[in-house]
N, C-alpha and C positions, 0 to 999 in steps of 0.2 A: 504494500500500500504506500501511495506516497505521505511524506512526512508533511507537506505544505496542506495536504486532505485530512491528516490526523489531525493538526496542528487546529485547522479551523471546528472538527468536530470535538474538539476537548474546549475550546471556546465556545462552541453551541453546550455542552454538558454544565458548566459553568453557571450559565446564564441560566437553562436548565433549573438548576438546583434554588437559586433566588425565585425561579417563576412558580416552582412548585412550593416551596414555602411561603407565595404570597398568595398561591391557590389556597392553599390546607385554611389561610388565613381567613381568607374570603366564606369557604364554604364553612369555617368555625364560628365566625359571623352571622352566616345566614344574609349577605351582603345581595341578596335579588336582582339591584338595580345593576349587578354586573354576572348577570348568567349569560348571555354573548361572549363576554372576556372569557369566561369558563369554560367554554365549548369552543374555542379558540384555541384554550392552552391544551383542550383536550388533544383536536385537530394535531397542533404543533408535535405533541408525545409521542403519537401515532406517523406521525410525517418524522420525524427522526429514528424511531424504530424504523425503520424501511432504509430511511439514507444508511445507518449502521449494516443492515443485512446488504446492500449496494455495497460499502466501502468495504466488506468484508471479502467480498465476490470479486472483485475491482485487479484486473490483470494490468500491469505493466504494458502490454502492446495495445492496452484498447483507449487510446488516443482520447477520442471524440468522446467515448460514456467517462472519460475522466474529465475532461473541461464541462461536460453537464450533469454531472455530480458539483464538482467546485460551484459553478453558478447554481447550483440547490442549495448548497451550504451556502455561503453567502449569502444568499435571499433569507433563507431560514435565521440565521444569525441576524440580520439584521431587525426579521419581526420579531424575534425574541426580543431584541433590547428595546424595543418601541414599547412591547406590551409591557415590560417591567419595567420602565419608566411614566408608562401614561396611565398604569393602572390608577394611582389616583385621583387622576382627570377626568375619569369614569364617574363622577359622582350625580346622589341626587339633584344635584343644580342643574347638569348636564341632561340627564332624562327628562327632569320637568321641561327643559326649554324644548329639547326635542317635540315632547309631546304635545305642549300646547301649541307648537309652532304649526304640528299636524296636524291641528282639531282649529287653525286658523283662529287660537283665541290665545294671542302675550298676554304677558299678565299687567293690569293697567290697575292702575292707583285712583285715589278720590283728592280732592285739591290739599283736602287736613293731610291722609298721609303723604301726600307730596311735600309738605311743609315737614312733618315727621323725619321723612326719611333723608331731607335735604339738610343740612346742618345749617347752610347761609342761604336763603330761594338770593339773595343775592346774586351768586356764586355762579355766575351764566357763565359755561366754558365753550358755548359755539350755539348754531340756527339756521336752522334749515327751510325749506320749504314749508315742511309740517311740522314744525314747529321750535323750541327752546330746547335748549339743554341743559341740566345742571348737574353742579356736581353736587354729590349725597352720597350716604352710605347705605347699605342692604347688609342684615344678619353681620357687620363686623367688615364688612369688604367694601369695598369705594365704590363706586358705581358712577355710568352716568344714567341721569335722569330725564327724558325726553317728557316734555307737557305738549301734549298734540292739540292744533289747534283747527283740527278736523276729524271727523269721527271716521276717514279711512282704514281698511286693513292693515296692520303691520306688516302681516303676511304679505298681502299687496302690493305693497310698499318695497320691499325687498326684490319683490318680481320684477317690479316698472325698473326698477333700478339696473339690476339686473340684467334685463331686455336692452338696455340702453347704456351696458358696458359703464354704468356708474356707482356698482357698488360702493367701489373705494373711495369715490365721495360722499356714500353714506356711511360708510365705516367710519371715516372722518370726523363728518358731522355730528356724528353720536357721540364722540369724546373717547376711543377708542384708541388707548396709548398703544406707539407705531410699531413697537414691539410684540403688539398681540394683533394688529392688522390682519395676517395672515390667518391666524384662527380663527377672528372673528369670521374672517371671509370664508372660511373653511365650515364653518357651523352656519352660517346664513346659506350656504349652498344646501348642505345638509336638511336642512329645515325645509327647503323648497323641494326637494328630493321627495320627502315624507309626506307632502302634500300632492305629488302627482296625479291629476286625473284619473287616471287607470290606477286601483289599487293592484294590480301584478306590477307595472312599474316601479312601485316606491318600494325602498332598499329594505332588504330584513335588518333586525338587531344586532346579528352580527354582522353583516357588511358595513352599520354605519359605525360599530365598533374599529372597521378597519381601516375604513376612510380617518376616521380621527386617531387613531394611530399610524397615521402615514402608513401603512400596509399597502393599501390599495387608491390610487386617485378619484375622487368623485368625479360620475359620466355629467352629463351636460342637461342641467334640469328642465323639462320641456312645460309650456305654460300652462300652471294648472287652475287658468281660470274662462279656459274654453268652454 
C-alpha cells in the first residue's frame, strides 16, 4: 500500500475518533435538532469501512484505482473536519430559521419588543428599501434588527433580491458583519431552497446539513412564488 494513502487514512481515523465522540455526545443528549449530522456521520463510518477494505486490496501496478482512492480520501477527510467543526453550528437557532423560512413566516417582533430587544432604537446601523435597521441584542447575541415599513414577505424579499443578483446588498443592509457575509448568503439561499414550489425539489435535512457544512454546494433556487 502506498505510505502517502496510509498517511491520509490515519488522518481520516483521527478525525474519526473526535467525530465519534461528538456522536456518542449528541445521541447522550438526545440532541434531535441534529439527526441529519447523525446519519451523516453514520454514512461517513460506513464510506471508510469500504475505502479501508479498497486500500487493503490496493496493488502497486493499479495506477488509476490509486489516484481515485486518494481523491476519496481527501474528499472524505475533508467532510470529516467540516462536520466536526460545524457540529455546533447545527443549532436550534439554525432549525428555527430554516423552518420558519419554509413555512414563509420570520419571526417578527411588536414595536414594545423592538424597543426591548434594541438597547438604543437610536442605534440605526443602515436602511433599506423596506425598511430601518438596528442594532439590539437577541437571547445574549447582537443582532441586527430590521422595522419593516411594509407588510411584505421576508421570504419574498430574499427572492426579489435574489432574482436581481442583489443579495449582497441585502446582506449589507441588514447589518450583516462582512465576515459572516458569506453565511448569511449561504442560509438565505438555503431558506429559499426549502421553500421551492414543488415539495420533491426542496433539499432533505440532510442535504441542507451538507450545504452548511461546505460538503456539498447549494443548486440554484428556482422561484417559489409561481
Amino acid at each position: 500500500m502506498s505510505s502517502e494513502l496510509e498517511d491520509y487514512f490515519e488522518q481520516i481515523n483521527k478525525e474519526m475518533k473526535i467525530l465519534i465522540a461528538l456522536r456518542d455526545d449528541v445521541i447522550t443528549r438526545g440532541e434531535t435538532q441534529l439527526k441529519g449530522w447523525l446519519q451523516i456521520v453514520k454514512k461517513k463510518e460506513d464510506e471508510i469501512d469500504e475505502m479501508e477494505k479498497d486500500l487493503k486490496n490496493l496493488r502497486s501496478y493499479q495506477i488509476d484505482a490509486k489516484k481515485k482512492l486518494k481523491d476519496r480520501l481527501i474528499s472524505c477527510l475533508k467532510a470529516l473536519k467540516a462536520l466536526v467543526t460545524s457540529k455546533d453550528d447545527i443549532s436550534d437557532a439554525m432549525k428555527e430559521f430554516i423552518s420558519e423560512a419554509a413555512t414563509g413566516k420570520p419571526k417578527q417582533y411588536s414595536c414594545t419588543d423592538l424597543k426591548k430587544y434594541t438597547s438604543d432604537p437610536t442605534a440605526k446601523i443602515g436602511s433599506g428599501v423596506f425598511g430601518v435597521v438596528y442594532k439590539g441584542t437577541l437571547n445574549g447575541v447582537q443582532v441586527a434588527i430590521k422595522k419593516w415599513e411594509d407588510g411584505n414577505s421576508f421570504a419574498k424579499q430574499v427572492w426579489e433580491k435574489y432574482q436581481s443578483k442583489k443579495l449582497d446588498e441585502m446582506i449589507r443592509d441588514c447589518g450583516i458583519e462582512k465576515g459572516d457575509e458569506e453565511k448569511a448568503k449561504t442560509l438565505a439561499i438555503v431558506a429559499l431552497l426549502c421553500i421551492e414550489h414543488m415539495p420533491k425539489d426542496r433539499p432533505s435535512m440532510i442535504e441542507v446539513v451538507n450545504i452548511l457544512t461546505d460538503v456539498i454546494p447549494p443548486k440554484e433556487p428556482q422561484n417559489p412564488y409561481l
